[in-house]
DSSP file (Angstrom, degrees, kcal/mol; ACC not computed):
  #  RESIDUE AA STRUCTURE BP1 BP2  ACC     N-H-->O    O-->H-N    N-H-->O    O-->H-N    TCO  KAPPA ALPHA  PHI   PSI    X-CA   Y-CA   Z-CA
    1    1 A X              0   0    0      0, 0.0     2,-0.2     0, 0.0     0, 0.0   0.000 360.0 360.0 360.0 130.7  138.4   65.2  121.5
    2    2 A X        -     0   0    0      1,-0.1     2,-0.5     0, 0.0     0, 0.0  -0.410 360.0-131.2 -78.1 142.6  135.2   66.2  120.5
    3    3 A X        -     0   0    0     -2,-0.2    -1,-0.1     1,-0.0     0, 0.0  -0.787  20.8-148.3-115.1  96.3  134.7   68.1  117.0
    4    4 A X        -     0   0    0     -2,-0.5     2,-0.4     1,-0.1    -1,-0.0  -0.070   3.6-147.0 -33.8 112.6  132.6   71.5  117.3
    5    5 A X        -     0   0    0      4,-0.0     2,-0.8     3,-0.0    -1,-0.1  -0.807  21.2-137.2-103.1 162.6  130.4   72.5  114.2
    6    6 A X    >   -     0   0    0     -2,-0.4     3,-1.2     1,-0.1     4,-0.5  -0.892  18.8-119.3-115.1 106.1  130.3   76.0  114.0
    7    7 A X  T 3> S+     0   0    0     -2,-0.8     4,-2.4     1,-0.2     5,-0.2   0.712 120.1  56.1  -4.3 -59.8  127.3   78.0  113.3
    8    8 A X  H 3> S+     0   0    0      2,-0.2     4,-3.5     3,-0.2    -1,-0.2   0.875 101.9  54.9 -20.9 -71.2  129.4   79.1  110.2
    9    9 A X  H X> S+     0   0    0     -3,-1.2     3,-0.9     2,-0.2     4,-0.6   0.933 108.5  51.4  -7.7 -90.7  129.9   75.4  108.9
   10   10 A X  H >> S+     0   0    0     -4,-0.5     4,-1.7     1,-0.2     3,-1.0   0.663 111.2  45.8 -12.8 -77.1  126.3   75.0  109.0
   11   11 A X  H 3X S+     0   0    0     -4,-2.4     4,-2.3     1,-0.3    -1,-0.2   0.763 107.8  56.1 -27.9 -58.0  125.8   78.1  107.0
   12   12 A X  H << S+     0   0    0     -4,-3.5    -1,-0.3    -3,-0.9    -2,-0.2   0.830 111.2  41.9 -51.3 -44.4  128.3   77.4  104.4
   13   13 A X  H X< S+     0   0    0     -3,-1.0     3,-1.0    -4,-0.6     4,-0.4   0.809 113.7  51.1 -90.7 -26.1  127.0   74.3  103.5
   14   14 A X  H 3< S+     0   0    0     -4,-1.7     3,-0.5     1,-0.3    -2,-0.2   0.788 109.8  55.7 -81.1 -23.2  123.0   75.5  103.6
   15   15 A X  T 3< S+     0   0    0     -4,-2.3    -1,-0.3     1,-0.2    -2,-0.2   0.309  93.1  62.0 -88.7  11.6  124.0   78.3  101.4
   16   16 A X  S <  S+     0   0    0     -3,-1.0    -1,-0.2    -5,-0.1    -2,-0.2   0.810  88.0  84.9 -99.1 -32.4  125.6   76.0   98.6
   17   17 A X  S  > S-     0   0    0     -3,-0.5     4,-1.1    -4,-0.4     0, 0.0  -0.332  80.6-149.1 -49.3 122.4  121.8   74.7   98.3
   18   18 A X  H >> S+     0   0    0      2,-0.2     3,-3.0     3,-0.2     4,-1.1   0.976  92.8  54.7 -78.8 -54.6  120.1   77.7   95.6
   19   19 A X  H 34 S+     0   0    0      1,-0.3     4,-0.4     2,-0.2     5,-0.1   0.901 114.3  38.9 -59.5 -46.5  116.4   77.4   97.2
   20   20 A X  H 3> S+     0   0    0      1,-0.2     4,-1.3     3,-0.2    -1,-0.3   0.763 116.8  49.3 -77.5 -15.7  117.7   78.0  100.7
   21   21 A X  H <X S+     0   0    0     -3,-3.0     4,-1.9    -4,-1.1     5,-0.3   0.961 109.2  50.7 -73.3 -54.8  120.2   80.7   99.5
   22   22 A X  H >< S+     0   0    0     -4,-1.1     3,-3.1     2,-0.2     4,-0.4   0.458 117.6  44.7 -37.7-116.0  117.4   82.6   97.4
   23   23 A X  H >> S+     0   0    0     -4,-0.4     3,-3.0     1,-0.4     4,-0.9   0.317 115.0  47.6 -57.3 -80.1  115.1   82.5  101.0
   24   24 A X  H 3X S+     0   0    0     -4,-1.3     4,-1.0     1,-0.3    -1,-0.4   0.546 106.3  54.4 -53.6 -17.6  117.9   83.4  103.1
   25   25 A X  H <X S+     0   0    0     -3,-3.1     4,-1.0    -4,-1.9    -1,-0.3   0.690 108.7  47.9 -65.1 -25.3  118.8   86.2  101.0
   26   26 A X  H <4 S+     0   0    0     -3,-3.0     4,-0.4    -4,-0.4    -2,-0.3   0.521 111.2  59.9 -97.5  -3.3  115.1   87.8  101.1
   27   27 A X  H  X S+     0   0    0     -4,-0.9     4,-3.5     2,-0.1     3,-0.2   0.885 107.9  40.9 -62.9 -44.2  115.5   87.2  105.0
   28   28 A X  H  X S+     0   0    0     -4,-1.0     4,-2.9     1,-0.3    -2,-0.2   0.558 104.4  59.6 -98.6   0.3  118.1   89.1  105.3
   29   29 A X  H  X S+     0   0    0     -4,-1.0     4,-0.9     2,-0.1    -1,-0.3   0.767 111.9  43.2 -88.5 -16.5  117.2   91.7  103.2
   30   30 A X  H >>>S+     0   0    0     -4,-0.4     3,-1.8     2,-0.2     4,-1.7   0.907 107.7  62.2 -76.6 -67.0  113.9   92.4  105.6
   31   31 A X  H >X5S+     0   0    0     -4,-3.5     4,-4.5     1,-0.3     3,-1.9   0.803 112.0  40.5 -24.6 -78.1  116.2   91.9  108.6
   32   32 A X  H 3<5S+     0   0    0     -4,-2.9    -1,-0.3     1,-0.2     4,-0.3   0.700 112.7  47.2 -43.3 -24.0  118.1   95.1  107.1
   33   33 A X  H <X5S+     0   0    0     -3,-1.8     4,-1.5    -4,-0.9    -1,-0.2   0.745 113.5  49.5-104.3 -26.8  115.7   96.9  106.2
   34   34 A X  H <X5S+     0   0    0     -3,-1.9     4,-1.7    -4,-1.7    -2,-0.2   0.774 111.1  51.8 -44.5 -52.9  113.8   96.3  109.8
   35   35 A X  H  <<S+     0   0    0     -4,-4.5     4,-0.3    -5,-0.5    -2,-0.2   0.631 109.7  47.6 -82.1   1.5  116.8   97.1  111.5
   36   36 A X  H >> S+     0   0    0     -5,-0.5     4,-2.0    -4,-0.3     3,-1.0   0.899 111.4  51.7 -98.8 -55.2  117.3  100.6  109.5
   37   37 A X  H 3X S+     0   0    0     -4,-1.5     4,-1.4     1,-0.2    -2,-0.2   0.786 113.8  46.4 -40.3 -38.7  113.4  101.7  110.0
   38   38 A X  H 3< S+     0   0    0     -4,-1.7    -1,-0.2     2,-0.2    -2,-0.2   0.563 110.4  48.6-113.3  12.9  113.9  101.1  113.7
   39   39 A X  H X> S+     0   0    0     -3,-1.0     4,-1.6    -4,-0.3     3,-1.5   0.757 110.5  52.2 -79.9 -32.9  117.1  102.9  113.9
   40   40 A X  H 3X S+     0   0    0     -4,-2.0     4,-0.7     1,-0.2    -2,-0.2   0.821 115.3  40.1 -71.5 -27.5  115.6  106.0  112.0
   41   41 A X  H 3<>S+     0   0    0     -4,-1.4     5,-2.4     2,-0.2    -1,-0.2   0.249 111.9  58.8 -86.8  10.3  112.5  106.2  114.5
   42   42 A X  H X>5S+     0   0    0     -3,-1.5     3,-1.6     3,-0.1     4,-0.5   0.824 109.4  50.6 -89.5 -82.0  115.5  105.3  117.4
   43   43 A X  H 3<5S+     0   0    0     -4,-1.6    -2,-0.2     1,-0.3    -3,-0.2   0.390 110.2  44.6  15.9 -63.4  117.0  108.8  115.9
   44   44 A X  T 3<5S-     0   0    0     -4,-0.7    -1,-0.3    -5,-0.2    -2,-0.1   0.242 110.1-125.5 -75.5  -3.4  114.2  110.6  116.2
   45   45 A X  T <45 +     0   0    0     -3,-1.6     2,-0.3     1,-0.2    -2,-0.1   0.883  59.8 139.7  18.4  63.4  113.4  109.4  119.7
   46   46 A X     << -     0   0    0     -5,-2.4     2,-0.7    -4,-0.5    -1,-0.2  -0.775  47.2-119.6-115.4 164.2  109.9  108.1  118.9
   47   47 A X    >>  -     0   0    0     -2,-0.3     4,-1.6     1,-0.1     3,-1.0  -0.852  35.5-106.5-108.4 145.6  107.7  105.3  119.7
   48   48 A X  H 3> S+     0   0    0     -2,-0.7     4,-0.9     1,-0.3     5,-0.3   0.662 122.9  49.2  -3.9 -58.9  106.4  103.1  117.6
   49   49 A X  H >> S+     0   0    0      1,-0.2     4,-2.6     2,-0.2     3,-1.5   0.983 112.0  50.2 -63.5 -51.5  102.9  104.8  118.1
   50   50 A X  H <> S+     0   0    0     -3,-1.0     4,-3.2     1,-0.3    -2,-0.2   0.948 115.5  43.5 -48.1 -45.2  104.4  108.3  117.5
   51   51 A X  H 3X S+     0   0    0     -4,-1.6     4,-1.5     2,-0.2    -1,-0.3   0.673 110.2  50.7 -66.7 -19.9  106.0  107.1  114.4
   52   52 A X  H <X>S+     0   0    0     -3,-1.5     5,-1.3    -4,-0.9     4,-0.9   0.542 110.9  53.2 -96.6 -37.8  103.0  105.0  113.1
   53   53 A X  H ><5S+     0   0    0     -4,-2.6     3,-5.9    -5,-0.3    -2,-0.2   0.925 105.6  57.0 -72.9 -77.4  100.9  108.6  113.7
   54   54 A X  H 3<5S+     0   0    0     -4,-3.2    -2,-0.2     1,-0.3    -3,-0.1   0.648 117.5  30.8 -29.2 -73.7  103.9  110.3  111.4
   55   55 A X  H 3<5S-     0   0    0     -4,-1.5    -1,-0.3     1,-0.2    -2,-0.2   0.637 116.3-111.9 -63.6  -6.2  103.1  107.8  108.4
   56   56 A X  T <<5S+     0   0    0     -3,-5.9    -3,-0.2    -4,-0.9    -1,-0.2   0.906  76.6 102.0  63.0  28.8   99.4  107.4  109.1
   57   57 A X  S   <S-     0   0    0     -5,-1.3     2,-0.3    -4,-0.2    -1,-0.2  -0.433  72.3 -63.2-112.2-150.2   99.3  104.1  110.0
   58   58 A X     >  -     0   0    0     -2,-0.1     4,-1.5     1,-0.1     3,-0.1  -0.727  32.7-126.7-114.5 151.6   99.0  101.7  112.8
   59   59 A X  H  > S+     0   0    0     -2,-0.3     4,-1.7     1,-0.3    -1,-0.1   0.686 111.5  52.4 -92.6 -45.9  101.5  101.2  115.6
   60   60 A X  H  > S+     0   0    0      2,-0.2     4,-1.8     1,-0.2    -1,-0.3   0.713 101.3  52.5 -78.4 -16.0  101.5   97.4  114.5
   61   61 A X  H  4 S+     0   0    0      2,-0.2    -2,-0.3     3,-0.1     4,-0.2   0.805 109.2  49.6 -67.2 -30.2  102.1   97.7  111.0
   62   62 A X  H  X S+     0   0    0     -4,-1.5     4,-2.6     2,-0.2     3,-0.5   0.884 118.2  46.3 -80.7 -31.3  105.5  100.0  112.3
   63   63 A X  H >< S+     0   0    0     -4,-1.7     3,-4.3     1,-0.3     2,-2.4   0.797 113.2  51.2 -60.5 -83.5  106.0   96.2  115.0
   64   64 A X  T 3< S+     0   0    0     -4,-1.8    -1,-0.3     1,-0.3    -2,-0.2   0.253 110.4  44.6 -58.7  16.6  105.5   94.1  111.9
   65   65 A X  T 34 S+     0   0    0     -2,-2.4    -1,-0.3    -3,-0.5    -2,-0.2   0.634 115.9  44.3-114.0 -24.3  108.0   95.8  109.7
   66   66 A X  S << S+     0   0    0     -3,-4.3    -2,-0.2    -4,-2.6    -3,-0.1  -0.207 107.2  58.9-102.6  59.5  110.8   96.1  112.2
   67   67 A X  S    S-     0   0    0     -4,-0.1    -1,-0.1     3,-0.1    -3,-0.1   0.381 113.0-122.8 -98.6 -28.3  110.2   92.5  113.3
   68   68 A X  S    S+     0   0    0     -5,-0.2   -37,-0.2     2,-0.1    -3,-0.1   0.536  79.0 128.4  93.0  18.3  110.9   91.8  109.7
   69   69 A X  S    S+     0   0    0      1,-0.1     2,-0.2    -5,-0.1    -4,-0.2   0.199  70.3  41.7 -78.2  -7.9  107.3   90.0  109.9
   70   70 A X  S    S-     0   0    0     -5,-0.2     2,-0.9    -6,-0.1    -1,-0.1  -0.928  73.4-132.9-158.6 146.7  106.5   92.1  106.8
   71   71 A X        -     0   0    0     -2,-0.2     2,-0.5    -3,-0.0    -6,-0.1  -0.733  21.8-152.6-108.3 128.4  107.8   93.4  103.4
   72   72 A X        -     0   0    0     -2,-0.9     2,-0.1    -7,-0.1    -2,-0.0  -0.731  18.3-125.8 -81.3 128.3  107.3   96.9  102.8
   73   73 A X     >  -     0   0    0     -2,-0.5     4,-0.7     1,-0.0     5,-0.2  -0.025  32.4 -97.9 -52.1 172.3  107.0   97.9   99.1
   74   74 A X  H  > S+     0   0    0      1,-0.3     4,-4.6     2,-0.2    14,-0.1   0.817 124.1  57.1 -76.9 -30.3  108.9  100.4   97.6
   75   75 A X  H  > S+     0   0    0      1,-0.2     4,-1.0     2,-0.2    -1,-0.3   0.762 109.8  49.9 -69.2 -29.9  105.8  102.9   98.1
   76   76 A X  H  > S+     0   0    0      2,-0.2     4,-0.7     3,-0.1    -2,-0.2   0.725 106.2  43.3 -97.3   4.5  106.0  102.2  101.4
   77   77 A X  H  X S+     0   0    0     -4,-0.7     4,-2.9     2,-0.2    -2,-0.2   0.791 120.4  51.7-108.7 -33.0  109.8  102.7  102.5
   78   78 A X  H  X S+     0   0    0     -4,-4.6     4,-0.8    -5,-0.2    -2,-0.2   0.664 103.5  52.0 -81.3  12.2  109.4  106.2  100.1
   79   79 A X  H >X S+     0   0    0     -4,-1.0     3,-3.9     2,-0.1     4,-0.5   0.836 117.2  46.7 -77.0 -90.7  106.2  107.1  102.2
   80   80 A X  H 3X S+     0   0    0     -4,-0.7     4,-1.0     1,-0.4     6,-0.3   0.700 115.5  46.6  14.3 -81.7  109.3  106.4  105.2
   81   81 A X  H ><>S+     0   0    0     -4,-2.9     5,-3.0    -5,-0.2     3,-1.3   0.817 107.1  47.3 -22.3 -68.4  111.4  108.2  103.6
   82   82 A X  H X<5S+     0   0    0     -3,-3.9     3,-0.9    -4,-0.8    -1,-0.2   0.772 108.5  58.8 -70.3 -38.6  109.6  111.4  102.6
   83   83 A X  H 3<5S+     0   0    0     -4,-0.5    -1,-0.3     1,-0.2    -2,-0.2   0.594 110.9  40.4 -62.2  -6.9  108.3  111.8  106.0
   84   84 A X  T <<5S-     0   0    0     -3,-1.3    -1,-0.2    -4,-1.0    -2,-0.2   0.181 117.1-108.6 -95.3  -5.0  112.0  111.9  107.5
   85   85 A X  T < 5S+     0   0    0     -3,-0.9    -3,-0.2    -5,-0.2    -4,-0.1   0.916  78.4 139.2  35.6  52.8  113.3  114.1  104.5
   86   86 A X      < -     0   0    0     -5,-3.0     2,-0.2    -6,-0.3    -8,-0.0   0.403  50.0-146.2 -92.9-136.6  115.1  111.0  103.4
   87   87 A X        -     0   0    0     -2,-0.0     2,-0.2     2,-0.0    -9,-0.1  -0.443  18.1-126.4-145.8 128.5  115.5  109.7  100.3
   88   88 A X        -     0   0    0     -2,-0.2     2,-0.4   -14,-0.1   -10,-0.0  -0.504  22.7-166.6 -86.3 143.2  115.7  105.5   99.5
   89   89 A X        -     0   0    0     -2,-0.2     2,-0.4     2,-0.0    -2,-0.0  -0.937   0.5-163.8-123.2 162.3  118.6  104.4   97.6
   90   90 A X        +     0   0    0     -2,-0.4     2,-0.3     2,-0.0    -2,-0.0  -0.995  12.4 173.6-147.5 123.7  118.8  100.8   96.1
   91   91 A X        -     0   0    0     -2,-0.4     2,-0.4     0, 0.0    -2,-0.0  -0.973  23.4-140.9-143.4 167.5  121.6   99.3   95.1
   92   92 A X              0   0    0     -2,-0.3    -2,-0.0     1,-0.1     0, 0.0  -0.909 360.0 360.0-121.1 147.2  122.9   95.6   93.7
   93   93 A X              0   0    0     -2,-0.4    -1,-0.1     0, 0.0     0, 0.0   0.136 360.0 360.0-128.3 360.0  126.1   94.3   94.8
């Protein structure tokens, strides 16, 4: 019988490695933070462009930051923010 490695496995073992956890920890903190930007303009039921108009930028800077294709500074997720009348919280776990 054949013996199935598990996506998990994998994981488990690339994450005992420090360089590849440190990178995969900064993946996944753009992942989130992509998938939180494009639930708050889902919320709002805008498009990309509409939303890009709100901050006063471009409609491909709004793709490349929920693709996770770019990391927004801390100026840029409280420009996000402010325009939403949100506030960013940062926290360590």
């Amino acid at each position: 019988m054949k013996k199935y490695i598990t996506l998990k496995s994998i994981l488990d073992k690339e994450l005992k490695n420090p360089g590849f956890k440190k990178e995969f920890n900064k993946q996944e903190i753009l992942i989130r933070t992509a998938i939180n930007i494009a639930k708050l303009r889902e919320k709002h039921h805008m498009t990309q462009k509409q939303f890009a108009d709100k901050l006063h930028t471009s409609q491909q800077a709004v793709s490349r930051i929920e693709k996770g294709n770019y990391n927004p500074s801390l100026v840029t997720l409280e420009s996000i923010a402010e325009a939403f009348h949100k506030r960013v919280v940062v926290r360590f776990v």
